[in-house]
PyMOL Python script that loads the backbone (N, CA, C, O; Angstrom):
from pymol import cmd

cmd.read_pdbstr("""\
ATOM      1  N   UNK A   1      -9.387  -1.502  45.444  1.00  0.00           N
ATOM      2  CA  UNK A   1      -9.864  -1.283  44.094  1.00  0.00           C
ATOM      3  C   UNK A   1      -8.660  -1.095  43.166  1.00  0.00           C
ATOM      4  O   UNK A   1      -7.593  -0.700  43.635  1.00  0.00           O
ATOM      5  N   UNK A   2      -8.825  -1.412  41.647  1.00  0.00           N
ATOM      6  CA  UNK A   2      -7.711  -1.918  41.029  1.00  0.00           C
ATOM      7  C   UNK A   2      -8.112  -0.722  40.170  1.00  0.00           C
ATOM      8  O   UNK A   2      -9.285  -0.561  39.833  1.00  0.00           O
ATOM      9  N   UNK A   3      -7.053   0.185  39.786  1.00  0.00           N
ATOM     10  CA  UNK A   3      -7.405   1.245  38.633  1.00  0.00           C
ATOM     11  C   UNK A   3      -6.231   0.863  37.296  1.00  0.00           C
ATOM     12  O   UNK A   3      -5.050   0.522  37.364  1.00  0.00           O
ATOM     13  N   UNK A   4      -6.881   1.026  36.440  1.00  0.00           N
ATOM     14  CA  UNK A   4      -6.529   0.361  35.216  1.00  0.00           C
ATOM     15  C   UNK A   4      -4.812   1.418  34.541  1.00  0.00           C
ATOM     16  O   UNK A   4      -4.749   2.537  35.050  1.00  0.00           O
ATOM     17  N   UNK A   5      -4.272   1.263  34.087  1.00  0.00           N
ATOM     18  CA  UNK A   5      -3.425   1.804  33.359  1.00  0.00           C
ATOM     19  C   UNK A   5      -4.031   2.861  32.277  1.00  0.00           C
ATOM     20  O   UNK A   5      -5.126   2.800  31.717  1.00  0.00           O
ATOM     21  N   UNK A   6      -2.867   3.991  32.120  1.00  0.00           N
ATOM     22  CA  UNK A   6      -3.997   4.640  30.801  1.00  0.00           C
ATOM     23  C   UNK A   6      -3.364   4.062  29.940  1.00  0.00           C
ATOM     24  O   UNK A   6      -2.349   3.420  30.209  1.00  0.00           O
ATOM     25  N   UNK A   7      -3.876   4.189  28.667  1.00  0.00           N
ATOM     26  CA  UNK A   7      -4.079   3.598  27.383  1.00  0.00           C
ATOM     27  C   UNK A   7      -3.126   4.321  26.877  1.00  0.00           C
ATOM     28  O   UNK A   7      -3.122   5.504  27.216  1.00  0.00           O
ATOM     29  N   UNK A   8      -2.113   3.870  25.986  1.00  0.00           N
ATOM     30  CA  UNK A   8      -1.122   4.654  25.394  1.00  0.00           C
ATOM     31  C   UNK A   8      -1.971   5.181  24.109  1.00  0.00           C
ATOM     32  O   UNK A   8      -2.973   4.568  23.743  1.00  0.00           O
ATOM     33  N   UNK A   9      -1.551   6.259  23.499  1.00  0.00           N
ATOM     34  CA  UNK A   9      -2.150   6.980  22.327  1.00  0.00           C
ATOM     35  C   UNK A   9      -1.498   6.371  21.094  1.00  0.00           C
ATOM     36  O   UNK A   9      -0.276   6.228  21.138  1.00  0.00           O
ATOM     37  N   UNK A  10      -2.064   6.044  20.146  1.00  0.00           N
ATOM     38  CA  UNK A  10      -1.739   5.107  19.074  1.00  0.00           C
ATOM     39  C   UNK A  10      -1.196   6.040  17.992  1.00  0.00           C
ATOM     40  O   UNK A  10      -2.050   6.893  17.748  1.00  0.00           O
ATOM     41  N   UNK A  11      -0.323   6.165  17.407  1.00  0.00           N
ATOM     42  CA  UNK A  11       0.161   6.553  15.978  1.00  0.00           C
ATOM     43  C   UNK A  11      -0.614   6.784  14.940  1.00  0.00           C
ATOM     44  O   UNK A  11      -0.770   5.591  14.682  1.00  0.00           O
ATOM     45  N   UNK A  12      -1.142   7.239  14.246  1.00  0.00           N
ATOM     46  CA  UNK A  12      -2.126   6.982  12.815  1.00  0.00           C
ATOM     47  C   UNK A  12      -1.156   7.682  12.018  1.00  0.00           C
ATOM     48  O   UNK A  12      -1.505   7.584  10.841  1.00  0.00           O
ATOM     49  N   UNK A  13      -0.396   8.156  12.098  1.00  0.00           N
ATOM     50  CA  UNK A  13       0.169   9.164  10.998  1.00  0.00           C
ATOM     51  C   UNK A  13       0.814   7.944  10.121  1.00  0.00           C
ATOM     52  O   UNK A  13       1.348   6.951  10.614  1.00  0.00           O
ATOM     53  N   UNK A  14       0.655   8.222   8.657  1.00  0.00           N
ATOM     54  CA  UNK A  14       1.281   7.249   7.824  1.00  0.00           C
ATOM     55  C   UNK A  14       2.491   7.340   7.579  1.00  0.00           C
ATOM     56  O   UNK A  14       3.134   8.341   7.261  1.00  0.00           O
ATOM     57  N   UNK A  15       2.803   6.361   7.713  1.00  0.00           N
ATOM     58  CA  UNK A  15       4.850   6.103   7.319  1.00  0.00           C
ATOM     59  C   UNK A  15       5.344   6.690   6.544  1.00  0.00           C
ATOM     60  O   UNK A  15       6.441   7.242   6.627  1.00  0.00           O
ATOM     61  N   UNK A  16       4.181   6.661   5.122  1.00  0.00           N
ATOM     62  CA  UNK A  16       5.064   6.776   3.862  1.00  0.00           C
ATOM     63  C   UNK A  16       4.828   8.248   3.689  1.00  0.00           C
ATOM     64  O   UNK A  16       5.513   8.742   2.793  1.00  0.00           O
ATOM     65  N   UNK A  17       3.971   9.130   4.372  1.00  0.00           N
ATOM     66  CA  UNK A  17       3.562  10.500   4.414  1.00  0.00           C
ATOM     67  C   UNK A  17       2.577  11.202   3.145  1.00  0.00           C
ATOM     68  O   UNK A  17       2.678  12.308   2.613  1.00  0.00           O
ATOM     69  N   UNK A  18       1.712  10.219   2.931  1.00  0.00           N
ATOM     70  CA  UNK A  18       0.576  10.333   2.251  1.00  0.00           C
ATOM     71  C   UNK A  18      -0.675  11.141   3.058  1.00  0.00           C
ATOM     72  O   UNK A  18      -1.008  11.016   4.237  1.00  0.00           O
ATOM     73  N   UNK A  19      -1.138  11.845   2.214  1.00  0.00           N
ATOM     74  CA  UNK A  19      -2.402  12.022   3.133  1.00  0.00           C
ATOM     75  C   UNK A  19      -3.601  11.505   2.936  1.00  0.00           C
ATOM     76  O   UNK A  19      -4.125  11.356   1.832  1.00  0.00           O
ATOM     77  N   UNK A  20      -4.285  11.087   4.463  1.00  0.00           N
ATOM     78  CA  UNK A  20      -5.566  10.193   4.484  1.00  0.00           C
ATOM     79  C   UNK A  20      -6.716  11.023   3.852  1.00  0.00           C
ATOM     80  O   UNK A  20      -6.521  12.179   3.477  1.00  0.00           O
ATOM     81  N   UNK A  21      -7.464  10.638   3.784  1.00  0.00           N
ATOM     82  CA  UNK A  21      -9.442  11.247   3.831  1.00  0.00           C
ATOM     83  C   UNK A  21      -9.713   9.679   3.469  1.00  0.00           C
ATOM     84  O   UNK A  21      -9.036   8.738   3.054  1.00  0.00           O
ATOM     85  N   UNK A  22     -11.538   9.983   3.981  1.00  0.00           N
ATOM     86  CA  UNK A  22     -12.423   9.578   3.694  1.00  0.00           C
ATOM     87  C   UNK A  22     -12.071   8.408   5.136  1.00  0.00           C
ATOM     88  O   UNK A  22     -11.928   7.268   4.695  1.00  0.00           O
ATOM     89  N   UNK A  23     -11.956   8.456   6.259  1.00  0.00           N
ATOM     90  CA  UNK A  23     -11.638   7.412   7.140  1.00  0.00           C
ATOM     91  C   UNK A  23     -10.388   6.789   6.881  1.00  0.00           C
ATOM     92  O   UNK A  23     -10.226   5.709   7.447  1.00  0.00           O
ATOM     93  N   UNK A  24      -9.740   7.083   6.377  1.00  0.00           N
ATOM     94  CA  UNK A  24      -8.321   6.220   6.071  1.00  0.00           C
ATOM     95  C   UNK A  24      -8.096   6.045   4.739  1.00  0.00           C
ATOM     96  O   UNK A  24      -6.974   5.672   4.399  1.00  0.00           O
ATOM     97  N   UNK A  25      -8.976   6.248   3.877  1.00  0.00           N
ATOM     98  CA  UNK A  25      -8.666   5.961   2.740  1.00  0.00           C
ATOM     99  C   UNK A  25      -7.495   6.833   1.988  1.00  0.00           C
ATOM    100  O   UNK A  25      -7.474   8.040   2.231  1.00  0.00           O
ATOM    101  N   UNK A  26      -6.398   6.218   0.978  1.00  0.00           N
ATOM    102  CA  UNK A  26      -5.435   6.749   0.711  1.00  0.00           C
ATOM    103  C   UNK A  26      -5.824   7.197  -0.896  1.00  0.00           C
ATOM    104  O   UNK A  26      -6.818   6.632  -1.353  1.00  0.00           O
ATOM    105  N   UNK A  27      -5.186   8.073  -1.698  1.00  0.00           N
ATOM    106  CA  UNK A  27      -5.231   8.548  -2.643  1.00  0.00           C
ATOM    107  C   UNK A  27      -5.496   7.852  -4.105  1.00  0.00           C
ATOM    108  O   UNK A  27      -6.233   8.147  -5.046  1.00  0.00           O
ATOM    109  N   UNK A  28      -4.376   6.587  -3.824  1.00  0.00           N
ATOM    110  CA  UNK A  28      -4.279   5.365  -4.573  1.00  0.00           C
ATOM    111  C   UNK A  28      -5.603   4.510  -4.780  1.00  0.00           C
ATOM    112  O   UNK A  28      -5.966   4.044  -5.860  1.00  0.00           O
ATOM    113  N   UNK A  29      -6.445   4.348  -3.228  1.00  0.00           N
ATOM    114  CA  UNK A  29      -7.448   3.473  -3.377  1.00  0.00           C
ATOM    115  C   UNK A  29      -8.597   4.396  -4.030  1.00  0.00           C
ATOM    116  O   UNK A  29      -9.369   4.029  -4.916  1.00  0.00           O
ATOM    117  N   UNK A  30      -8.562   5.621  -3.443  1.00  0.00           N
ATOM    118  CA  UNK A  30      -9.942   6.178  -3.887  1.00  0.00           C
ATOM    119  C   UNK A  30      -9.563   6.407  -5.598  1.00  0.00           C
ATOM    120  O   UNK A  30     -10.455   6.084  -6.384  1.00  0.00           O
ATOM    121  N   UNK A  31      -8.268   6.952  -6.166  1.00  0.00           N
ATOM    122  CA  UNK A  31      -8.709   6.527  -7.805  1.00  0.00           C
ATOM    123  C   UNK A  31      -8.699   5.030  -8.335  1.00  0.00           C
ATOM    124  O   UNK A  31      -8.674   4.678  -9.514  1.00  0.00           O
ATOM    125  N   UNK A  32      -8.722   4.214  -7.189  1.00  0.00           N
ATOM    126  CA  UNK A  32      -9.217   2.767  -8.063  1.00  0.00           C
ATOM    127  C   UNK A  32     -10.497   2.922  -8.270  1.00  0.00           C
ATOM    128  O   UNK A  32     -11.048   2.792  -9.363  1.00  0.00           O
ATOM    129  N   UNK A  33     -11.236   3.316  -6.819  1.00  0.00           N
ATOM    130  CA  UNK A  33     -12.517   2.990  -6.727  1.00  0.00           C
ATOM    131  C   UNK A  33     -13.474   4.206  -7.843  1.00  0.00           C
ATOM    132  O   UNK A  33     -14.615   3.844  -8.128  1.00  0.00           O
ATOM    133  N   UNK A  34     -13.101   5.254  -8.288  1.00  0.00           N
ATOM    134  CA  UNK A  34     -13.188   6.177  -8.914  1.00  0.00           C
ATOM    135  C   UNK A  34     -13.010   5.257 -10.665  1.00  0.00           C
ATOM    136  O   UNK A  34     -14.009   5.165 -11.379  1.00  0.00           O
ATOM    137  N   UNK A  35     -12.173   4.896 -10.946  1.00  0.00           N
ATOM    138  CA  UNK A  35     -12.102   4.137 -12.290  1.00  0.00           C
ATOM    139  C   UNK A  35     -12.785   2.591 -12.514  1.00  0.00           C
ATOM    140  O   UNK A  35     -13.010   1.958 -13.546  1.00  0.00           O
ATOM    141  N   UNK A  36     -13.033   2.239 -10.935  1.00  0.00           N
ATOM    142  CA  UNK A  36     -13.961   1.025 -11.064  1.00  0.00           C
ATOM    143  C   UNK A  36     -15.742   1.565 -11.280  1.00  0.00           C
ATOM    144  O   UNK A  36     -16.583   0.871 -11.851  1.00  0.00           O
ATOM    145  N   UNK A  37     -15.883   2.286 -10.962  1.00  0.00           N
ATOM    146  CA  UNK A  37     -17.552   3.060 -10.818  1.00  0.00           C
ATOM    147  C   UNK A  37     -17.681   3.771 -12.320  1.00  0.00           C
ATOM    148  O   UNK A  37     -18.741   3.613 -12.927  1.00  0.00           O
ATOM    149  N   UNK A  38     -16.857   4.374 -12.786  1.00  0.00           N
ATOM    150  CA  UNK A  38     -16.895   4.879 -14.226  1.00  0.00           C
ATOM    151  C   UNK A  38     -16.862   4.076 -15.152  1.00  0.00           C
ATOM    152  O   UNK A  38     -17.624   4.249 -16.104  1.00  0.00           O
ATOM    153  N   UNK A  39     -15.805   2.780 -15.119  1.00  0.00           N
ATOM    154  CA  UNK A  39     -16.140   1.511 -15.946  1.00  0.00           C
ATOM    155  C   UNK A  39     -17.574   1.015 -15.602  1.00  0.00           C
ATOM    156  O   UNK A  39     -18.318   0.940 -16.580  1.00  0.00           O
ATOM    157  N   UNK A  40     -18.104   0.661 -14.399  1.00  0.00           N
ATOM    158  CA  UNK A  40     -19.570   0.353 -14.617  1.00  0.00           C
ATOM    159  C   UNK A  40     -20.867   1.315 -15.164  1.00  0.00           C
ATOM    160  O   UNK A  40     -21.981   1.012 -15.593  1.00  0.00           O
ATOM    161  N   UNK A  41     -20.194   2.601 -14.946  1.00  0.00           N
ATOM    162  CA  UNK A  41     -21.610   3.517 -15.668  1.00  0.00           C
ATOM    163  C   UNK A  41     -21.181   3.455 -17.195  1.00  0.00           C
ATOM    164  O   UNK A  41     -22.195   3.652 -17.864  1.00  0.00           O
ATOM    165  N   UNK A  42     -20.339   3.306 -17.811  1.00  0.00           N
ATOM    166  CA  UNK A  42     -19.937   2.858 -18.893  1.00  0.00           C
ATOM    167  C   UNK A  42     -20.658   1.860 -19.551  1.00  0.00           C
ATOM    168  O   UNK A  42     -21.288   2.014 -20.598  1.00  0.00           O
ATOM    169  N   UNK A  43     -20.510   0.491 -18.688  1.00  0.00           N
ATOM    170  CA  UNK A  43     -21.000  -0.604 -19.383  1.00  0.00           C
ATOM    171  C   UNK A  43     -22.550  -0.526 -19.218  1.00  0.00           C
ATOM    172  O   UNK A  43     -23.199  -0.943 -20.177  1.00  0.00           O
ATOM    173  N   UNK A  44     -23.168  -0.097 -18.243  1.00  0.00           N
ATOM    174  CA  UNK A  44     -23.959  -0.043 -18.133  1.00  0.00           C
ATOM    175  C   UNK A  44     -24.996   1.005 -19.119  1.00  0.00           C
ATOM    176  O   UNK A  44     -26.151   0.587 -19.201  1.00  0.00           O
ATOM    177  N   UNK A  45     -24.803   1.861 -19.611  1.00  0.00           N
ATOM    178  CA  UNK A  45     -25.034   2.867 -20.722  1.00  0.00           C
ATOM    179  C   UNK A  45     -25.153   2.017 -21.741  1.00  0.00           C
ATOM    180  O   UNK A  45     -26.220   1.814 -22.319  1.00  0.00           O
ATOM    181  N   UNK A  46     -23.799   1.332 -22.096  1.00  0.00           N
ATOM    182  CA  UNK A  46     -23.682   0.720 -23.162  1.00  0.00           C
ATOM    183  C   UNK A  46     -24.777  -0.472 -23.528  1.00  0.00           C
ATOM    184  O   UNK A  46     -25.050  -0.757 -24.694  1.00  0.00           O
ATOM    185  N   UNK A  47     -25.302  -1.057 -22.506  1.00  0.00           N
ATOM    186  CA  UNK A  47     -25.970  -1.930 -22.475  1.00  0.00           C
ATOM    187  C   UNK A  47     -27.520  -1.197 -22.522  1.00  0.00           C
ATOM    188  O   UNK A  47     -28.429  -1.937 -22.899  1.00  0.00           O
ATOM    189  N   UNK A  48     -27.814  -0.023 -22.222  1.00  0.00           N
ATOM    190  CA  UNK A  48     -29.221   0.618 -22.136  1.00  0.00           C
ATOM    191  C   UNK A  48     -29.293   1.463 -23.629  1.00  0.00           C
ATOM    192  O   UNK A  48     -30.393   1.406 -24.178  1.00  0.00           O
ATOM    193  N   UNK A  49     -28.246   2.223 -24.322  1.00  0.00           N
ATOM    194  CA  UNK A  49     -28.154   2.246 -25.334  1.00  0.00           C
ATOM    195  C   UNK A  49     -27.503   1.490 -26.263  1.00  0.00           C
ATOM    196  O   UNK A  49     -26.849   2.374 -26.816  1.00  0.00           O
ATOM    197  N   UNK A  50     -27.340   0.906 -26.586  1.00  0.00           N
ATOM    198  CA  UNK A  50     -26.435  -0.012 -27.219  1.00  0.00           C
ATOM    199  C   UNK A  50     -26.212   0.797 -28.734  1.00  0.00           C
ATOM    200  O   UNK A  50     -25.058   0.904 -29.149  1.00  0.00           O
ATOM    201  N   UNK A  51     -27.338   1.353 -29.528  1.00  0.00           N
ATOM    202  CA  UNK A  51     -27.195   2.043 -30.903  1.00  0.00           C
ATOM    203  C   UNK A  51     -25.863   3.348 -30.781  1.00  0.00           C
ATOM    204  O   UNK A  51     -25.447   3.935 -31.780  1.00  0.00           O
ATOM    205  N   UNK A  52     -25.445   3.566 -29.630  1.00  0.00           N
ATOM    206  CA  UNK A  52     -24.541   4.765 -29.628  1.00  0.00           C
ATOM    207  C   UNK A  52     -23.242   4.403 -29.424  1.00  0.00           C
ATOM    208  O   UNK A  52     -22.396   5.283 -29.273  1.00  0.00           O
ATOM    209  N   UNK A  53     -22.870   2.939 -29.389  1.00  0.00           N
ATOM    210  CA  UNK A  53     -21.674   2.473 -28.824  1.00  0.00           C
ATOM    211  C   UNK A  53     -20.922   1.847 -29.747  1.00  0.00           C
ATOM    212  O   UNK A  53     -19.832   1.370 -29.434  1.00  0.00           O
TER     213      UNK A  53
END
""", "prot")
cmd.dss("prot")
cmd.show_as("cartoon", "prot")
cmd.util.cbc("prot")
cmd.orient("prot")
């Protein structure tokens, strides 16, 4: 019977020494995604009221 090798343990720590959340997500992406969602409740307002804009 053939027993397998163990699995070496993988690195995750980031290079540049940022810290992760949200599964990996970095600081940078989550305020994109943060200024992309506020531009759409934006336009979207704008378009349901339009007299206030």
């Amino acid at each position: 019977m053939r027993v397998k090798p163990r699995q070496e343990r993988v690195n995750t720590a980031d290079p540049h020494g940022r810290e992760h959340f949200a599964g990996g997500m970095n600081m940078e992406a989550g305020l994109l995604i943060a200024g992309v969602i506020a531009v759409a409740i934006y336009l979207l307002v704008a378009l349901i009221l339009p007299e206030r804009f």
